[in-house]
C-alpha positions in Angstrom: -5.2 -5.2 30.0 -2.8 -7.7 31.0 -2.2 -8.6 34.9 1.0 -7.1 36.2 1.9 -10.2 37.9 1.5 -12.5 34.7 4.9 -14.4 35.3 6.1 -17.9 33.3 7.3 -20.3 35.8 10.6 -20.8 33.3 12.1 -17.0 32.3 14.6 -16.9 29.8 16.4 -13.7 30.3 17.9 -12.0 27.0 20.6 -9.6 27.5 22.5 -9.4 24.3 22.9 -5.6 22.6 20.6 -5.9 18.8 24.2 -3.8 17.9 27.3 -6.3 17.3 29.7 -3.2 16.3 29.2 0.2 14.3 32.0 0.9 11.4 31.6 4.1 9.3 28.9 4.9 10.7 27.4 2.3 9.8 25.2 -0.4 12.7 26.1 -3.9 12.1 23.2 -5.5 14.0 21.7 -9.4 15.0 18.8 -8.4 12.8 21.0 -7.5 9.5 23.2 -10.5 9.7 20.5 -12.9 10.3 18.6 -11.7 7.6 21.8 -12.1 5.0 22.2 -15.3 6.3 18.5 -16.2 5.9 18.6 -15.3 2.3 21.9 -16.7 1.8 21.2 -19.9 2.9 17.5 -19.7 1.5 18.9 -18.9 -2.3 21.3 -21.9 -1.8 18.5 -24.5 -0.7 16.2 -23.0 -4.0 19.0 -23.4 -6.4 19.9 -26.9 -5.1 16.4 -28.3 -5.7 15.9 -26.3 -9.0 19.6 -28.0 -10.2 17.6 -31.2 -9.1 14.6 -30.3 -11.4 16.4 -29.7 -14.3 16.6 -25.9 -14.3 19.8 -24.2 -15.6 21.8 -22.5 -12.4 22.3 -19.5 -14.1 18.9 -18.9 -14.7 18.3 -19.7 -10.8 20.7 -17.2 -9.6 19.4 -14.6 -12.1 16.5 -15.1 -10.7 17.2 -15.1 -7.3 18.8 -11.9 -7.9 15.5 -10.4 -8.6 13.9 -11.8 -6.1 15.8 -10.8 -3.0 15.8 -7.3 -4.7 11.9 -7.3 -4.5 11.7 -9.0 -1.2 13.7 -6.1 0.4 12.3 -3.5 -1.4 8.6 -4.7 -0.4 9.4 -5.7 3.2 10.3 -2.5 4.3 7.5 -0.8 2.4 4.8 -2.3 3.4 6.6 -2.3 7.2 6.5 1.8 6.6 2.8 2.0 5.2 1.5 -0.1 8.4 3.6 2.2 10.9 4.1 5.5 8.6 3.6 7.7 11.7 6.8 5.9 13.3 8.5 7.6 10.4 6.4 11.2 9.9 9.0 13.0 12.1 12.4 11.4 10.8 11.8 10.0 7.1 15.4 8.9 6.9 14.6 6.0 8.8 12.5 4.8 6.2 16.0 3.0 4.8 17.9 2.1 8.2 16.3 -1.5 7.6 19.8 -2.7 9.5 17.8 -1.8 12.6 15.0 -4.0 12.4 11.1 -3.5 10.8 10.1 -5.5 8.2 7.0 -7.5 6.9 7.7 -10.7 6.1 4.7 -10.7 3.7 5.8 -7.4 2.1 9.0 -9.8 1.5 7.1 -12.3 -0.1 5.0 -10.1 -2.6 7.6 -7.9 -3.3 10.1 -11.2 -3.9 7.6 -12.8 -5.7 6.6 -9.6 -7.8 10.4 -9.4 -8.5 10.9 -13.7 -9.4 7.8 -13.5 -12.2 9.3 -9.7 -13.3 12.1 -11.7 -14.1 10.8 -14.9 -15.3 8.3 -12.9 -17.9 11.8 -11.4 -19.5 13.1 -14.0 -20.0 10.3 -16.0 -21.2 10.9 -19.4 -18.9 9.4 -22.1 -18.9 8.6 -24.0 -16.2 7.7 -21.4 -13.8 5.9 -23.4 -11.6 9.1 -25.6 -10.7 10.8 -23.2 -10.2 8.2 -21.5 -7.2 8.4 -25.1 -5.9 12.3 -24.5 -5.5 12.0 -20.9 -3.8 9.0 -21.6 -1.5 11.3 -24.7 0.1 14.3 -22.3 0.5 12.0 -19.4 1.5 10.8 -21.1 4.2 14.3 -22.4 5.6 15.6 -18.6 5.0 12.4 -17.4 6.9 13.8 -19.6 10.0 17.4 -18.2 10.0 16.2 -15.1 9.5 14.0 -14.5 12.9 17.1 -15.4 14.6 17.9 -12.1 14.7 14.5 -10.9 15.5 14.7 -13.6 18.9 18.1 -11.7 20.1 16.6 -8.2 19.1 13.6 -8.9 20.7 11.7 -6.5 18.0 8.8 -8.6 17.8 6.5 -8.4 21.4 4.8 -10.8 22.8 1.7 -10.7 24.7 2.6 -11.4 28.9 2.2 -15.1 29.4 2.2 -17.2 32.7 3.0 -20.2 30.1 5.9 -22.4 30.7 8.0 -20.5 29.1 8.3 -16.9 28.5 11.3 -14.3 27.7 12.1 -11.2 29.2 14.9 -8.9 27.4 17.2 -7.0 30.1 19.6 -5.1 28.1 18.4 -1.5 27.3 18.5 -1.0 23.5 16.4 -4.1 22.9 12.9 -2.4 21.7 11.4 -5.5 24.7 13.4 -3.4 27.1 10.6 -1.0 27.4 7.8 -2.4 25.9 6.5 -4.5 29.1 7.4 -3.8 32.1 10.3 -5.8 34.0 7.4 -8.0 35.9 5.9 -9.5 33.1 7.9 -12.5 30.9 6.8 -12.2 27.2 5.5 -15.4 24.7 8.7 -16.6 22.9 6.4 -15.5 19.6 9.5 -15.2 17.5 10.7 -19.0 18.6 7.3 -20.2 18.0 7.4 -19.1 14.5 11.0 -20.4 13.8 9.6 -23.7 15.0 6.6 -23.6 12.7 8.6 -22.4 9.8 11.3 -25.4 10.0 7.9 -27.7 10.4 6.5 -26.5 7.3 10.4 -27.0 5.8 10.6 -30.1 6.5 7.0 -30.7 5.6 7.5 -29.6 2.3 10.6 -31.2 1.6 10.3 -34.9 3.1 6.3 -35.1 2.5 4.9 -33.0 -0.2 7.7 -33.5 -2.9 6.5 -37.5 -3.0 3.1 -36.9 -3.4 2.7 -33.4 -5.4 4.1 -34.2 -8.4 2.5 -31.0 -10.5 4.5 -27.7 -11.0 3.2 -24.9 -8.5 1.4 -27.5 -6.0 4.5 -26.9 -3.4 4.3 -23.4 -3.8 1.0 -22.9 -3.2 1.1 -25.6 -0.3 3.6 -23.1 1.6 1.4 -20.2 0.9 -1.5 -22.3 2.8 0.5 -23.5 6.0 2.8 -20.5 6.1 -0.5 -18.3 6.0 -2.0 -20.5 8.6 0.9 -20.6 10.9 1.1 -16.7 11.3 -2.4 -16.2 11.5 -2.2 -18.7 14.9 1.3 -16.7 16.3 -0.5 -13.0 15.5 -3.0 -13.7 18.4 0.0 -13.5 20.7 1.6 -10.8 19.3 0.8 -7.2 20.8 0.5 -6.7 24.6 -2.1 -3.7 26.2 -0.2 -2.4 28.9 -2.3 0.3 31.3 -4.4 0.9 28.3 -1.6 1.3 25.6 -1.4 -1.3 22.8 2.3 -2.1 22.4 2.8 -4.2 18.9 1.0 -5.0 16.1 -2.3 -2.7 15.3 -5.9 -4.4 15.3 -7.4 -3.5 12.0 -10.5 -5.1 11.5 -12.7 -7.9 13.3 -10.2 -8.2 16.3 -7.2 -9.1 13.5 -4.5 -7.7 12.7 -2.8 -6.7 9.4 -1.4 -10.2 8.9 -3.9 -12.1 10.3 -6.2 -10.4 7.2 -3.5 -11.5 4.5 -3.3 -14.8 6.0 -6.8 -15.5 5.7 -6.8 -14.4 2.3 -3.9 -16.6 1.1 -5.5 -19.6 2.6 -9.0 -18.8 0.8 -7.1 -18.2 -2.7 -4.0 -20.6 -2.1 -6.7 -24.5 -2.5 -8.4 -22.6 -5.2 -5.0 -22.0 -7.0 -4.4 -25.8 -6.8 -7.2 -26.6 -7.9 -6.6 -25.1 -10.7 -3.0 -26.5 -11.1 -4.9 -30.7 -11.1 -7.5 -29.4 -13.6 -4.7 -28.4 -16.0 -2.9 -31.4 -18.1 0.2 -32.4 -16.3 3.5 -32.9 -18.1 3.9 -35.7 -20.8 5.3 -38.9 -19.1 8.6 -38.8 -21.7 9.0 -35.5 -20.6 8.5 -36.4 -16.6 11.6 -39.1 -17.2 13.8 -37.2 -19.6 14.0 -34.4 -16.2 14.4 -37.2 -13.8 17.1 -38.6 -15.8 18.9 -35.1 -16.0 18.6 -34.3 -12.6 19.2 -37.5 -10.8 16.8 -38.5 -7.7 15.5 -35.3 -5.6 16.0 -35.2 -2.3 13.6 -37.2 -0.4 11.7 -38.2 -3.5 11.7 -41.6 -5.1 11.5 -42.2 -9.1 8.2 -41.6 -10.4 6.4 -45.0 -11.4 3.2 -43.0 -13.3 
């Protein structure tokens, strides 16, 4: 049980409505916008490095299509399987996602499931390049994204006596009532913002000068994203006078995430491994796409 007193010595006091306005009907909220923007400005990022690699735009934003399709589609369902009893008595809101409730890895699978749907239509080539390009903007879309969760305040934190801690005063935030008005929240949503644009820039400025196979970026995101959220899950949730507010424990003290993380960074060094046993592409080939696409960003011409 958490101490009532548990109090950070720096309290940033959120008071903004999740609602910006309601028209038909219809709630126009923090979360929904920064969610559109996340994907907006994730799609953009993926197609600009995927114009750098050589792959056709059309095929990008075909692609992308399916992708953001899937991502929806699974982050709300597997959001729904891992609370169906928020949902027994009013089914309807299985589909207001405007209001918040999603699983970002239900978003990945479900994106992901979409992106290869699409690729094995088509027949592409070259799919691994093209999951280099998505995990990059992915994780920059991820960032915007949880924005919206930070003004919502729909992801709780445990109470911390950290430096910093937030406390969310205006009524229809779901923080409002999930700890009491004496106790200052981790900032769990910031941390993760701040990890995510890590891993960005990680995978932009670092990676893409030393990974030179198809696939290896992807699967490099999969890792550090996986390991990031496993590390912010332990201070999600809060047990307030013997009530767990947040995220269920499942198994072994972990949570529902922690489990797929742990899983994705077991199978994610095995999956690159297999990528450097595999024969990489011919070197004519390696400066015939360099030549198309000019110098990537951060990456200098590949000497062999």
């Amino acid at each position: 049980m958490e101490a009532l007193s548990a109090l950070a010595p720096m309290v940033i006091k959120i008071g903004i409505d999740p609602e910006i306005f309601e028209i038909a009907g219809l709630e126009i909220t923090w979360h929904g916008l920064f969610t559109a923007l996340g994907v907006v400005v994730g799609v953009l990022m993926a197609a600009f490095l995927a114009r750098r690699a050589g792959i056709d735009e059309d095929t990008i934003y075909n692609m992308a299509l399916f992708l953001v399709i899937g991502g929806i589609i699974g982050a709300r369902a597997l959001y729904v399987l891992e609370h169906f009893g928020d949902f027994q008595d009013d089914p309807a809101e299985v589909f207001a996602i405007q209001t918040g409730g999603i699983s970002i890895y239900g978003a990945l699978f479900g994106g992901t499931l979409g992106a290869v749907a699409y690729a094995a239509w088509r027949r592409l080539p070259r799919w691994g390049a093209m999951a280099d390009a998505a995990a990059i903007g992915a994780i920059l879309g991820m960032a915007v994204g949880r924005v919206g969760c930070l003004i919502n305040g729909d992801i709780f934190g445990r109470a911390t006596d950290w430096p910093i801690g937030l406390v969310y005063t205006h009524s229809d935030s779901p923080s409002y009532y999930a700890l009491p008005p004496e106790l200052a929240q981790h900032p769990v949503t910031a941390y993760e913002i701040a990890g995510d644009l890590a891993i960005f820039a990680l995978l932009l400025f670092v990676l893409r000068r030393f990974f030179k196979r198809d696939g290896m970026i992807f699967f490099a995101w999969v890792f550090l994203y996986a390991a990031l959220r496993f590390g912010v899950s332990f201070l999600r949730g809060s047990d307030i006078d013997g009530v767990w507010v947040g995220d269920d424990l499942v198994a072994g003290g972990l949570r529902t995430a922690q489990l797929i993380a742990l899983a994705m960074m077991v199978l994610a060094p095995l999956a690159v491994a297999f990528i450097l046993t595999r024969r990489g592409p011919a070197r004519a080939e390696r400066r015939r796409l360099a030549r198309a696409a000019g110098p990537a960003v951060g990456e200098e011409a590949d000497s062999d």
